[in-house]
Structure formats: C-alpha cells, structure tokens
C-alpha positions in Angstrom: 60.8 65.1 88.2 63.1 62.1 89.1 66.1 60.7 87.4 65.1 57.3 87.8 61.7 58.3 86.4 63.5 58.8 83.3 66.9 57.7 83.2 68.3 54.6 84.2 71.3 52.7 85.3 72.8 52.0 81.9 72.2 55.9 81.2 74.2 56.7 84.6 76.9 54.6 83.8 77.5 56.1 79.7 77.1 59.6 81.3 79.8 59.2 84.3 82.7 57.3 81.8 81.7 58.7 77.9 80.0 62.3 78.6 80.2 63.6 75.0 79.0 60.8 73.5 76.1 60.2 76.0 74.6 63.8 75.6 75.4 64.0 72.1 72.9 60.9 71.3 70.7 61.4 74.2 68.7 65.0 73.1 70.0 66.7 75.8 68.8 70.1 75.1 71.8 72.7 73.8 72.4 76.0 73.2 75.9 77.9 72.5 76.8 77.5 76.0 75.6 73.7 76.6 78.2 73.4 73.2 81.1 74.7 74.3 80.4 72.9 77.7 80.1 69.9 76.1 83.3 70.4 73.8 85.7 71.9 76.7 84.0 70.3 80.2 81.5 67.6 79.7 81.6 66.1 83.3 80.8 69.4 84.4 77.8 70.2 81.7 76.6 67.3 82.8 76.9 68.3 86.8 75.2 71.5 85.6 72.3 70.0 83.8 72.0 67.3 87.0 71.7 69.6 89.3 69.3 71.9 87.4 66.6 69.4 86.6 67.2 67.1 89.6 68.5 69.2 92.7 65.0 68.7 94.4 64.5 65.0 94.1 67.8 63.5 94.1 70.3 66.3 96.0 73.0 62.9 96.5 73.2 62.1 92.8 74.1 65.6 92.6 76.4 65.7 94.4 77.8 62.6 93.4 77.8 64.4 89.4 79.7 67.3 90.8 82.0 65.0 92.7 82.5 63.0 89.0 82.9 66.6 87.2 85.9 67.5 89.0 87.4 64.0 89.2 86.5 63.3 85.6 87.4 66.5 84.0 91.2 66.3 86.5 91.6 63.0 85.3 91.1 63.8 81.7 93.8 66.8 82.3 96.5 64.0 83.6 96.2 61.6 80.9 96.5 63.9 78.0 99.2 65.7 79.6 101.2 62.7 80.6 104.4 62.6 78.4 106.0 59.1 78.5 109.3 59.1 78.9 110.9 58.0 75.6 113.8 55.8 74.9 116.2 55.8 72.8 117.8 52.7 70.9 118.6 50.4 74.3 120.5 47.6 72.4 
C-alpha cells in the first residue's frame, strides 16, 4: 500500500505539527499501547505506525517520520520545560 494512495498532503502536514489531534480524528487503529503512545509520544506512534504500514513503499517518508519523532517529541520536552525568567516589580 502507498501513503499517497491514501493519505495526502494536508494529512502529512496535521500529522508532523498536531499528532494527537490528527490520529485521534483520523481512525487510526488503537489498542492500550497505541493509547499510551499517543498520550506520552505521539511523533513517535506515529513513526511506528509509518513505518509499519509503509516501510516497503515509501522507506524516505519513514525515515523522514522517525526524523520528526525525535525532533518533535525533543522539541515538545524544551518548551514545556522552559521556565521564563520572572521579574519582579521593575519600576
């Protein structure tokens, strides 16, 4: 099966910058793993699932998913724990 048989740019684009919401509304299929997956790492579930259904027909986009997983998911890590520094009353 291809991706662009039955995904398409717009579902590429929701998938690599809103994860959660993209395989929450899409049917992705889920079990008790795919859940936590998509409540703890969602760039990586959705790596995982890439590469399980598409490994043989598009091995780039793949990689490119895997690529995004660990970008996305470090990203995600440095903004939440990103404290900015507070000020007090500058008068």
């Amino acid at each position: 099966m291809n991706f662009w048989e039955v995904h398409g740019i717009f579902f590429l684009i929701c998938i690599t910058f809103f994860p959660r919401l993209t395989l929450l509304f899409a049917g992705v299929p889920f079990g008790i793993l795919a859940w936590l997956g998509w409540l703890f790492v969602p760039h990586f579930l959705a790596a995982i699932l890439a590469t399980t259904y598409y490994w043989h027909t598009n091995p780039i986009l793949c990689i490119i998913a895997w690529i995004v997983a660990f970008g996305g998911t470090g990203g995600e890590v440095k903004v939440v724990t990103y404290t900015r520094p507070r000020r007090f009353l500058s008068w």
